[in-house]
Structures are given as C-alpha cells and as structure tokens.
MARKE-703875 format. One record per residue (C-alpha): x, z negated, y negated. Coordinates in steps of 0.05 Angstrom, whole numbers, padded with zeros to 5 digits, always signed. Example, Ala and Ser with C-alpha at 12.3 -4.5 7.8 and 13.67 -1.06 7.14 Angstrom:
+00246-00156+00090
+00273-00143+00021
This chain:
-00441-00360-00356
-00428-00333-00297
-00373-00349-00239
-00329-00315-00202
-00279-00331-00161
-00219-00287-00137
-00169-00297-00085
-00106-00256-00054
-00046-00264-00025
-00007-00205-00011
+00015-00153-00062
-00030-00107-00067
-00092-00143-00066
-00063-00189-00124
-00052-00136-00163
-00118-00103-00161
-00152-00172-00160
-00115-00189-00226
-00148-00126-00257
-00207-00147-00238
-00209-00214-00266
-00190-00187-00335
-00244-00139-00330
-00298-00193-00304
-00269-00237-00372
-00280-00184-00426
-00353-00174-00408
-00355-00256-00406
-00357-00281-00345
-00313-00331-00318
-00273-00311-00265
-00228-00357-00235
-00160-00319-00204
-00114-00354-00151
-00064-00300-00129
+00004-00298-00096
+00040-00224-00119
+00064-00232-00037
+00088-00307-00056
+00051-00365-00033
-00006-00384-00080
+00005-00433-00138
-00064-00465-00126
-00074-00521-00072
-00128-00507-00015
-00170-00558-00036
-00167-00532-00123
-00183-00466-00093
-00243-00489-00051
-00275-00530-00108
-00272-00466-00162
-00304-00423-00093
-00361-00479-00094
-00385-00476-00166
-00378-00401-00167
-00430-00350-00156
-00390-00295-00132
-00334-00295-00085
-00275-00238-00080
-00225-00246-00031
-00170-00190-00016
-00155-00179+00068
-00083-00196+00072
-00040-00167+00124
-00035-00221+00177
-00080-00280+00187
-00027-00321+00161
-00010-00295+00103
-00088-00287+00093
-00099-00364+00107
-00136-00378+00035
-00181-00320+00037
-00209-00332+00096
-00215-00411+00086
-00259-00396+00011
-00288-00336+00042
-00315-00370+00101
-00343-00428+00054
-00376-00375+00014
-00401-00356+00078
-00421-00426+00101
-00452-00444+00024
-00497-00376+00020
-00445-00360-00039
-00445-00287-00040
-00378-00254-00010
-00336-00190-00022
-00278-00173+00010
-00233-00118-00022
-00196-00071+00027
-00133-00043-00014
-00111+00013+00036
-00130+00049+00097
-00157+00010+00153
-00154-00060+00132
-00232-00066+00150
-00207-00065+00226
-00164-00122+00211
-00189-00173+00265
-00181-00241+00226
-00238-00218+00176
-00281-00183+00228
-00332-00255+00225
-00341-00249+00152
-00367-00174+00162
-00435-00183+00178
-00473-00195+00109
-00417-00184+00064
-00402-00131+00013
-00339-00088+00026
-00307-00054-00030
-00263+00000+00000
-00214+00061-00023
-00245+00120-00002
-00308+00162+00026
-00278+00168+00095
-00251+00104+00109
-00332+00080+00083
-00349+00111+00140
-00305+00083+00196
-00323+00019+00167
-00399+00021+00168
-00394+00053+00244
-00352-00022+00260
-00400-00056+00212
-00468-00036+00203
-00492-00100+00170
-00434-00098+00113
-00455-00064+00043
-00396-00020+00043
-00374+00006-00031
-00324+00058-00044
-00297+00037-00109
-00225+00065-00095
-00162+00023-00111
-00150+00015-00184
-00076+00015-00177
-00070+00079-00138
-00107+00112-00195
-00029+00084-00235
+00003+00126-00182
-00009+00192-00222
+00031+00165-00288
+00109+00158-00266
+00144+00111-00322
+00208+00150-00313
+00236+00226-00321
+00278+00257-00264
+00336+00248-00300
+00324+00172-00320
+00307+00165-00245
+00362+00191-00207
+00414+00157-00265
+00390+00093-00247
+00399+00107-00177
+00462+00135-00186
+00453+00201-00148
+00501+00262-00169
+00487+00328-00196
+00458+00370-00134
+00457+00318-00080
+00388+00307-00051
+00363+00236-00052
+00328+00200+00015
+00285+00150-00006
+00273+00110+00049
+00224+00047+00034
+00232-00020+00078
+00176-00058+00103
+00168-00139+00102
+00192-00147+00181
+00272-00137+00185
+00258-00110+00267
+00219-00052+00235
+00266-00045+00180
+00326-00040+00220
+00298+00012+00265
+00265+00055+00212
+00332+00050+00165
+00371+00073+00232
+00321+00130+00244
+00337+00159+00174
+00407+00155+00184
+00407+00193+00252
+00360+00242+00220
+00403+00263+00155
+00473+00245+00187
+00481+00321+00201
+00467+00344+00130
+00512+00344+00064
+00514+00333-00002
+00444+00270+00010
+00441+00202-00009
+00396+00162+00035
+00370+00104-00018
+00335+00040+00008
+00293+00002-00025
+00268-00069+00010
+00194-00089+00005
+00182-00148-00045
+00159-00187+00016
+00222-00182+00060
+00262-00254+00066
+00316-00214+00099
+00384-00235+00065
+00409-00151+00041
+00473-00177+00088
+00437-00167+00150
+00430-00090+00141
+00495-00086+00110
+00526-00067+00187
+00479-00007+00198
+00492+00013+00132
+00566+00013+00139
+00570+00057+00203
+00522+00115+00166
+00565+00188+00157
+00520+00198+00095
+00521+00162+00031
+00468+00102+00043
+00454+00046-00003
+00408-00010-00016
+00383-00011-00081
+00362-00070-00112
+00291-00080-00155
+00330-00109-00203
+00361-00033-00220
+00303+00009-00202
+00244-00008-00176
+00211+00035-00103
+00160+00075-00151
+00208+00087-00208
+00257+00124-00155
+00201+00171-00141
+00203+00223-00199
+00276+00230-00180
+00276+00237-00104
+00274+00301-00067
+00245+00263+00007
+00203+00204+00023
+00225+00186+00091
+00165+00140+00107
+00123+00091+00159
+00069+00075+00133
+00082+00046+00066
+00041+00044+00004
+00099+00085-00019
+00082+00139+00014
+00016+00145-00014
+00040+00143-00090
+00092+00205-00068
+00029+00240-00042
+00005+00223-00111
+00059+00243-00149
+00067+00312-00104
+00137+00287-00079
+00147+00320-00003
+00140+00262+00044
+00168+00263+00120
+00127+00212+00162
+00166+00176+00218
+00130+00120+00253
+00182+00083+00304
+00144+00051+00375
+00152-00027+00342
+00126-00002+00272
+00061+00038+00316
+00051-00023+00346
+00045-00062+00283
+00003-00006+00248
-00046-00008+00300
-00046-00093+00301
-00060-00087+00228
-00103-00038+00232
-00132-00020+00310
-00111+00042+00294
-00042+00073+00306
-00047+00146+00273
-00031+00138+00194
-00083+00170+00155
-00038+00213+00112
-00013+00248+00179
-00086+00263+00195
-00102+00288+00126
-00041+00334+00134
-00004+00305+00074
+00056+00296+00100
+00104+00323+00144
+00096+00286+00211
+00160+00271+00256
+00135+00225+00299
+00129+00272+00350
+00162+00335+00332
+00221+00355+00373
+00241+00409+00331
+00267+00345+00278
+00337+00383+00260
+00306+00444+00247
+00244+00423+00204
+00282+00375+00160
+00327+00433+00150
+00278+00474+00125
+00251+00430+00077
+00313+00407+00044
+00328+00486+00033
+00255+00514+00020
+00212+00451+00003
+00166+00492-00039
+00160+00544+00023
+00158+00482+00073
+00111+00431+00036
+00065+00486+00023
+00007+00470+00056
+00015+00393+00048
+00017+00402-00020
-00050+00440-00021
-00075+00385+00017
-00064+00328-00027
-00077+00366-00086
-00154+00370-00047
-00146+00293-00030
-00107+00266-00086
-00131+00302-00140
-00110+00270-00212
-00163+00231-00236
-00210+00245-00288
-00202+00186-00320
-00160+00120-00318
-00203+00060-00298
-00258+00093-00252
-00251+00045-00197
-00250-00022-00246
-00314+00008-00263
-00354+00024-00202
-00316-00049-00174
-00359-00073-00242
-00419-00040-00226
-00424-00072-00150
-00407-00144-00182
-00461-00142-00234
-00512-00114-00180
-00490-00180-00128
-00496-00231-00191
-00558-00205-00221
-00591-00213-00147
C-alpha cells in the first residue's frame, strides 16, 4: 500500500489537505495527515518526520510565514534530502513567491489555483512541475449554507439598513488600521451597520478593538464565530469592505459587490507574503479598488444607491473568472490525478 504523508499548518491549507487525505484513503492508500486548522499541530516534530520517512509521497501546504510554516518545511526538506518525492500545495494567489519555500522549488511538484498564477510560477521556477488543480474549497464558495434572511437575523441587521462586512486579518496592527479605514469611509452614510468579523488566527483579546469601535458614528460591531461565522454573513451583506482576505474571494464567488482597500502596513505585508503588492482580484477587475481612488465619498455613494448600475462591470468580470463550476470535486480530482502520476513513477 502506498504512503502519503500530508502536512499544514495554517487554515486554509489544512482544510484542503484534510480533503485530500480522505480522498487518497477511499482509493486505499495510506495517507498520513498532521494538520493544525491555524492551531499548532498535535503531532511532535520528530512523529511527523518518521511518518515523512516511510512515506512515498510528501504534501506539504506553504503557510503564511516561516514560522508558522516551521513543520512543512522541516518534512519537506527531508523529503528533499531522502529523494522522497515532494509537492507543495499553494492555496491562494501568490504563495509560490513566498521566500521560505523558494529552496524546495527546484524539482518539486507545485499544485496551484489557477492558469495564471501557473504561469507566474513557472517564469520564478522553471524546474518545478507546476499543476493547476484549483483549490477544492473555493469550489464550496459557490453553495452559501444560509438565506438572506437567516443571514442578516443572525447578524442582527434591521429591515433596510445596509450591512459592511468588514473581515479582520491575524495581525491586530493591520486590523486596527483596516477596521478604522471602514469606519472613516461609511461614517458619512445612514441607515449601515459596519459588521466585523476577526480571523480564526487572531490572539487579539476582542477588548483591544473595543476603543475604536466605541468612537464609530455608525453602528459597528464585532461579531463573534460563535453567532455567525465570516462566510455565513455573506448571503446577507450588501459590501465586502476588504484587504486581501480569502473573504473576499468567496464574495467574488458568491457575486456579493466587494470594495478593495489595502492600507500602507497591510501592502507591505501582502507583498512580504507574496513579493507582490497588487491583489489579484484588483487586477482581474473584480472588485471595486479604493486604494487609490480619490473620488472614495463619491464612488461608495454610488454603489450603496445603484450597486447593480455600479458593480456592473465587476460583476461581468467574475462571472468570466469565477464562473460556477460544473461540477463539485474537480480539483480533488485533477489533485488525484497528479498524485497517482508521482507514485506510479
């Protein structure tokens, strides 16, 4: 029987990772998963290094700092160092320019989420087997679990009042600023509710925010995970106000309009993460960009009073780029399809 072992640490990666494995297990092969859901791992160093040795495939998803990505690259680099064949699993745009896994390019397979970003990746890497396999759970993004009305009840909007969603990131400096931004943006308008929802990964005690939050002229709120999860506000939201979240890719999905606003300190981060400071989604034309559009007053107004007039032409756009899929488990399978090609090699 064949091995495989999988590893992740961040969110995202577990996730898809965790699909994977159950995928790998019906067609009976034994894949071993160590994965953290954004937490640290349950598995030592050492257990996860010995099931890496007596595999004969390694996975390993690219985490979003080299600390946090501390087990995949100690078992990738042994799969390196052993001959053990690697492949590393970029879950969103850019990851491949991610510097702490630019060693392990060279000889490795890279499964990765679109056509376009392929591209950019084989012009940094030209000795990597890129793959576009697409991200398994973006293909979820399409199927909301909740109504409108379910959506804004849990969230506790009223009738008529337009709902801000505004996502947080895992650094509270970022947060802080982008949570501030959103204020000062929708302070001059009535009848919103600017709704925050903190990333699973943020430490920050809810307290800390709790003094912007007070000072807002507009309804603002945290709301926990516990009530209502980031992607079950969606369906009832009228405005992703965004910077750079995953977030903002499943309200591109799910056709919700989406006003990108990318603060200096979060630029800087994107483009440490990344080496690239220009989100994708502004370049596709997706989303409404207000990074550096001084006429911010005037085109927030218009979309809040002719979104279908406004978002026009970014909804053509994703529904070019997004389109719904054809059918639910297409990138499990062509992720399948590269695995069975490595093993049987």
């Amino acid at each position: 029987m064949k091995r495989v072992t999988l590893v992740g640490r961040d969110i995202a990666p577990s996730q898809a990772l965790r699909a994977l494995a159950e995928k790998l297990r019906q067609q009976e092969c034994c894949a071993g998963l160590y994965v953290g859901d954004g937490k640290p791992l349950p598995a030592s160093l050492d257990e996860i290094a010995l099931a890496a040795l007596g595999s004969n495939l390694v996975i390993v998803g690219m985490s979003s700092s080299e600390a946090l990505a501390r087990e995949e690259l100690h078992v990738a680099e042994l799969a390196k160092r052993k001959g053990i064949p690697l492949v590393l699993y970029a879950d969103t745009f850019g990851v491949h320019g991610r510097p702490w896994f630019e060693h392990l390019m060279a000889g490795s397979t890279l499964f990765h989420i679109n056509g376009s970003e392929a591209e950019k990746a084989v012009e940094m890497f030209p000795k990597t087997d890129v793959v576009v396999t697409g991200n398994p759970m973006w293909e979820e993004f399409f199927y909301p679990r909740l109504t409108r009305e379910k959506a804004r009840e849990r969230i506790g909007a009223a009738e008529g009042q337009k709902v801000i969603l505004c996502p947080g990131g895992k650094l509270a400096a970022t947060n802080i600023v982008h949570f501030a931004s959103a204020i000062e943006t929708f302070a001059s308008f009535g009848n919103v509710l600017i709704a925050i929802t903190l990333h699973p990964a943020d430490k920050t005690s809810p307290e800390v925010y709790d003094g912007l939050l007070s000072l807002s002229p507009v309804p603002t709120k945290i709301i926990a995970g516990a009530v209502i999860s980031g992607p079950d506000m969606l369906p009832g939201v009228d405005v992703l106000f965004d910077s750079a979240s995953t977030l903002g890719i499943e309200a591109v999905c799910l056709r919700v309009p989406v006003v990108h606003n990318l603060s200096f300190i979060a630029e800087c981060r994107l483009k440490q993460m990344t080496g690239n400071a220009i989100w994708p989604l502004c370049e596709e034309g997706v989303v409404i960009d207000l990074t550096d559009t001084a006429f911010r007053y005037e085109a927030i107004s218009e979309l809040l009073k002719h979104p279908e007039r406004t978002y026009a032409n970014c909804l053509r756009n994703a529904e070019a780029l997004y389109p719904v899929p054809k059918e639910k488990g297409l990138a499990l399978t062509k992720m399948m399809a590269a695995i069975e090609r490595l093993l049987a090699s």
